[in-house]
N, CA, C and O of each residue as an XYZ file, in Angstrom:
396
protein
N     183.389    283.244    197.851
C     182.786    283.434    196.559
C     183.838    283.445    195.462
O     183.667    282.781    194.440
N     184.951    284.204    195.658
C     185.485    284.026    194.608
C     186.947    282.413    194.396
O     187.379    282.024    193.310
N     187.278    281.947    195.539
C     186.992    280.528    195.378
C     186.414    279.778    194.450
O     186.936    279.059    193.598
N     184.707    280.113    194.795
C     183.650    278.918    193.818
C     184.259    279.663    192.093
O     184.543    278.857    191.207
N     184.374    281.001    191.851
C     184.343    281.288    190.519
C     185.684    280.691    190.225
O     185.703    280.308    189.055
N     186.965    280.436    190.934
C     187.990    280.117    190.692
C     187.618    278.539    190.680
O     188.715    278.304    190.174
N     187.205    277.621    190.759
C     186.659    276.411    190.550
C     185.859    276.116    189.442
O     185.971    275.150    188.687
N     184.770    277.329    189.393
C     183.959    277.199    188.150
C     184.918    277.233    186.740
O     184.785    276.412    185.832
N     185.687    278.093    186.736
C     187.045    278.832    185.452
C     187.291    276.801    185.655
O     186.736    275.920    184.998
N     188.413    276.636    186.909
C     188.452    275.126    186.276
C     188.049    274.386    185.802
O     188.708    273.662    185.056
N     186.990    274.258    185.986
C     185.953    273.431    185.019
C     185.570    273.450    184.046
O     185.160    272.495    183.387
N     185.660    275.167    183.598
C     185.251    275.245    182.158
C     186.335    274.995    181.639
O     186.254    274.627    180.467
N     188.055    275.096    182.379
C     189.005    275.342    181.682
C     189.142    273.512    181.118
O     189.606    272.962    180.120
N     188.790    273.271    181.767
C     189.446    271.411    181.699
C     187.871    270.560    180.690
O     187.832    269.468    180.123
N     186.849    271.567    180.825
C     185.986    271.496    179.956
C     186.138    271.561    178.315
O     185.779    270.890    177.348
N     186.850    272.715    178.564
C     187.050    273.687    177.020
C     188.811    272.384    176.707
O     188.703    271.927    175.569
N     189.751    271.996    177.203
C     190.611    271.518    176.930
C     190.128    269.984    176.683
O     190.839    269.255    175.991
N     189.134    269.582    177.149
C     188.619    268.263    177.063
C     188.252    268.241    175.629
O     188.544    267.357    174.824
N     187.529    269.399    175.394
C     186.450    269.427    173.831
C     187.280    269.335    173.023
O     187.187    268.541    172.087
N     188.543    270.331    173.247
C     189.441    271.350    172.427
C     190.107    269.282    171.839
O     190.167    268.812    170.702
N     190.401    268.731    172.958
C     191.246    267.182    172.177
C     190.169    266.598    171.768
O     190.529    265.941    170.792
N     188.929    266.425    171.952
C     188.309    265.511    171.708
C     187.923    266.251    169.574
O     187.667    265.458    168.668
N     187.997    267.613    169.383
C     188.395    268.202    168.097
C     189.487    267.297    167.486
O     189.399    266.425    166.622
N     190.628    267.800    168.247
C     191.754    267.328    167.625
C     191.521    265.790    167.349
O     191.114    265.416    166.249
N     191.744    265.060    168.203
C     191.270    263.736    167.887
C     190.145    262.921    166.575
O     190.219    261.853    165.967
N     189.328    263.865    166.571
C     188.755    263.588    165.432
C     189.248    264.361    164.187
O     189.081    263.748    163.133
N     189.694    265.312    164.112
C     190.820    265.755    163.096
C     191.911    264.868    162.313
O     192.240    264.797    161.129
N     192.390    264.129    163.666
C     193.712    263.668    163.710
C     193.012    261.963    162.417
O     193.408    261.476    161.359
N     191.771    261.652    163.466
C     191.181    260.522    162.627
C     190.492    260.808    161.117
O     190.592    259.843    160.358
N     190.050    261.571    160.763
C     189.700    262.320    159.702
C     190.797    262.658    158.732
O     190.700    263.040    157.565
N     191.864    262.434    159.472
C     193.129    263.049    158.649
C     193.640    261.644    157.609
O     193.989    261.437    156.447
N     193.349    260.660    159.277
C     194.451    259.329    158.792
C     193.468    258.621    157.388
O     193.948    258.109    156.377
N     191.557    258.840    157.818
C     191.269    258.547    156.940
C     191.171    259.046    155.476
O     190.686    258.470    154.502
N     191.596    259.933    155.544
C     191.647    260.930    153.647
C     193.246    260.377    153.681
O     193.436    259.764    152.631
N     194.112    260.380    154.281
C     195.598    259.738    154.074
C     195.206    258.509    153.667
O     195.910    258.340    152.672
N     194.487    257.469    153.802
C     194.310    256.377    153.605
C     193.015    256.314    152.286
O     193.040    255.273    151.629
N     192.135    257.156    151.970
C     191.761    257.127    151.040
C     192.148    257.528    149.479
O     191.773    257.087    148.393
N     193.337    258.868    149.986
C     194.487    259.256    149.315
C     194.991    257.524    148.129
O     194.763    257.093    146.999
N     195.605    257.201    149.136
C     196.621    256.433    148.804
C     195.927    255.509    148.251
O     196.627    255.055    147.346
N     194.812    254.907    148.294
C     193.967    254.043    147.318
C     193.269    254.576    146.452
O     192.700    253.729    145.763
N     193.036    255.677    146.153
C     193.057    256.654    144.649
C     194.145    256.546    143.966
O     194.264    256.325    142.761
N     194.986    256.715    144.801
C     196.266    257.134    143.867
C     196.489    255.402    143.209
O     196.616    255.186    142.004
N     196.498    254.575    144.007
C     196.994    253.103    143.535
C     196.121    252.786    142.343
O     196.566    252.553    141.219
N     194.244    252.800    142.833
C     193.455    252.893    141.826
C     194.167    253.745    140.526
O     194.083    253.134    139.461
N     194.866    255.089    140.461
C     194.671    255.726    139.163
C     196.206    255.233    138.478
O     196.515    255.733    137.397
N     197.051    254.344    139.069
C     198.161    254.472    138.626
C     197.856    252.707    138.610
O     198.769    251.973    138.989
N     196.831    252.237    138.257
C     196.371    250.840    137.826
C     195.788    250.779    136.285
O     195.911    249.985    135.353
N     194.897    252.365    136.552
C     193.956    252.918    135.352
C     195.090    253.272    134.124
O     194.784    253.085    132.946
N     196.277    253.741    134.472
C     197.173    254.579    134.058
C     197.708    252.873    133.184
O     197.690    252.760    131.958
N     198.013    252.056    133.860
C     198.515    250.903    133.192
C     198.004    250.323    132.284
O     198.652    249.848    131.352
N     196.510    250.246    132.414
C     195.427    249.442    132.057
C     195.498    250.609    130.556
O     195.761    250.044    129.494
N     195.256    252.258    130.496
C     195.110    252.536    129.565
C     196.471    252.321    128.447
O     196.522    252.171    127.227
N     197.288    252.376    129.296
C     198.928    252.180    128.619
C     198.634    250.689    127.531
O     198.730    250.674    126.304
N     198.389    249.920    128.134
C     198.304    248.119    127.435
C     197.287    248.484    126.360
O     197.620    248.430    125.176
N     196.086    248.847    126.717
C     194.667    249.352    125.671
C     195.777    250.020    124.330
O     195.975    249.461    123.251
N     196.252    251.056    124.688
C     196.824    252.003    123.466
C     198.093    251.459    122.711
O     198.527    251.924    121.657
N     198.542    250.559    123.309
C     199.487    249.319    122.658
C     198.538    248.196    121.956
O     198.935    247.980    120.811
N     197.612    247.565    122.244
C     196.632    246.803    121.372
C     196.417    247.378    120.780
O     196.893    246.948    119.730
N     195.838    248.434    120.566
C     194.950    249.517    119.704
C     196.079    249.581    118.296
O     195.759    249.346    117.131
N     197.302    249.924    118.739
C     198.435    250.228    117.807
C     198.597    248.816    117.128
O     198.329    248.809    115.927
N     199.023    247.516    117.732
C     198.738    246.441    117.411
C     197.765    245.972    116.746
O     197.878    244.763    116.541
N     196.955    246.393    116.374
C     195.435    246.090    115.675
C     195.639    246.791    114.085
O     195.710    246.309    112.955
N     195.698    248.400    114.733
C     195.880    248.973    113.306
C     196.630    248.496    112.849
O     196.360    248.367    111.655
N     197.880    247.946    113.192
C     199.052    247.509    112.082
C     198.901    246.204    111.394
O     199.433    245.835    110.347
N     197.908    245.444    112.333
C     197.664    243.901    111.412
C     196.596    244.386    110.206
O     196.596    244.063    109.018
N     195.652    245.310    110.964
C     194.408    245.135    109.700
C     195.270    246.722    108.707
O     194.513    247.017    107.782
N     196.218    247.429    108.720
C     196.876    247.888    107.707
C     197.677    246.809    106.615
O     197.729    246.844    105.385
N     198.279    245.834    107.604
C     198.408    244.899    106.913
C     198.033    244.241    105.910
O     198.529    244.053    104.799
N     196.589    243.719    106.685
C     195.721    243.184    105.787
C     195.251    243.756    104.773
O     194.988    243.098    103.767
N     195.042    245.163    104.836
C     194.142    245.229    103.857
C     195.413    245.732    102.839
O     195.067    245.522    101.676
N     196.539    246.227    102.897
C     197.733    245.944    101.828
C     197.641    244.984    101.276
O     197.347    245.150    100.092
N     197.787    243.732    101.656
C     197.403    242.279    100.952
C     196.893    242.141    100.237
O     197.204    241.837     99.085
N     195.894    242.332    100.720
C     194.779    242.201     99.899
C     194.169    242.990     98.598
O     193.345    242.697     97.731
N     194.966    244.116     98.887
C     195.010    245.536     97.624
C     195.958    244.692     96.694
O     195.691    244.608     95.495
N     197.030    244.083     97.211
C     198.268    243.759     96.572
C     197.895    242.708     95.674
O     198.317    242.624     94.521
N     196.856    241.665     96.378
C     196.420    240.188     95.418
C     195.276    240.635     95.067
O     194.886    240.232     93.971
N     194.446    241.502     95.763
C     192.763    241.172     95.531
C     192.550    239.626     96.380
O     191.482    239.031     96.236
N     193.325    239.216     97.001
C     192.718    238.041     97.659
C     192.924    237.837     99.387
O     194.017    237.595     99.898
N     191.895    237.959     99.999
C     192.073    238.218    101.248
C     191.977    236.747    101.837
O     191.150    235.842    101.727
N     193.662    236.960    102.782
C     194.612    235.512    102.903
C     194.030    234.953    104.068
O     194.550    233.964    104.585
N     192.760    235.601    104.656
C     192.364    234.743    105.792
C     191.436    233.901    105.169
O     191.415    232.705    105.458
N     190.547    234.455    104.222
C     189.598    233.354    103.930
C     189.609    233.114    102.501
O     188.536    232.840    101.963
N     190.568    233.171    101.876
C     190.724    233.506    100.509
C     189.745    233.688     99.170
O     189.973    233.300     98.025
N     188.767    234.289     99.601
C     187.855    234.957     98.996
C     188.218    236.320     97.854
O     189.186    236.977     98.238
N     187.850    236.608     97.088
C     188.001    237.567     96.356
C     187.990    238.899     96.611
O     186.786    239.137     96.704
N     188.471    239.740     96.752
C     187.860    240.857     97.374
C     188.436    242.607     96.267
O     189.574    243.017     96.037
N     187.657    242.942     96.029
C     187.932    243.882     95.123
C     188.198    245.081     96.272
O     187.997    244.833     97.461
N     188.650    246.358     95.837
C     189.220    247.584     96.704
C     188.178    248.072     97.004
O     188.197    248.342     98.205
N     186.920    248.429     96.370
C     185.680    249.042     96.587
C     184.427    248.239     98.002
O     183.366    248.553     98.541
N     185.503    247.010     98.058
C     184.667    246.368     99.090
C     185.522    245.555    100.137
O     185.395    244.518    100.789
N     186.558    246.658     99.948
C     187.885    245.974    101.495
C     187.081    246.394    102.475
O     186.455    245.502    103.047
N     186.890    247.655    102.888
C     186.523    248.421    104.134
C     185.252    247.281    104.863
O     185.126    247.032    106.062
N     184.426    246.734    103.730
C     182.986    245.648    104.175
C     183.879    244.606    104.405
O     183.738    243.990    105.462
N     184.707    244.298    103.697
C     185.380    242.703    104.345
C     186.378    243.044    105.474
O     186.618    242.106    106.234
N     186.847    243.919    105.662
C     187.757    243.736    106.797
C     186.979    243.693    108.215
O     187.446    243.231    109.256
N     185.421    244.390    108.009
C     184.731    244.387    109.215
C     184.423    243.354    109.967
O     184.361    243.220    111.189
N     184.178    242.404    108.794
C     184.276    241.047    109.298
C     185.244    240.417    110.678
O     184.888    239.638    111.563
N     186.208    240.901    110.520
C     187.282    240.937    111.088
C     188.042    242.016    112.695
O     189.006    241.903    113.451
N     187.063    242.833    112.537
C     187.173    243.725    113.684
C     186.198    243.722    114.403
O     186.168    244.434    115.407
């Protein structure tokens, strides 16, 4: 009898160590996949990070042409893209044209 219980313990023992890796194992895979989803977030946000970088350089680029422009055009009253007349009270309507 106590034989069979010393057989039974093995079984649970190689039972419980079977489960215990078949845990780990899916841990281990669970792991590699957030490591691997990790790292394509991160690529994704350091793409986003570029993409907003170029945006806020146009943006700066923009204001400085239509500051430009509308200096010019304060300066002649004549706005040099389409050389139309343009008084100060009605830059802000003509430059829209343009943005």
């Amino acid at each position: 009898m106590g034989e069979t219980k010393n057989q039974v313990r093995k079984v649970e023992s190689k039972t419980n160590l079977e489960s215990f890796c078949e845990r780990i194992q899916s841990l281990c895979e669970a792991s590699y996949e957030l490591k691997s989803r990790i790292k394509e977030t991160s690529s994704l946000l350091l793409h986003m990070d570029t993409i907003s970088y170029q945006l806020e350089q146009k943006q700066m680029e923009l204001e400085l042409k239509v500051k430009e422009l509308s200096d010019m055009i304060l300066e002649t009253g004549v706005c040099p893209v389409c050389g139309s007349k343009v008084s100060e009270d009605k830059l802000y309507q003509h430059l829209r044209r343009y943005l």
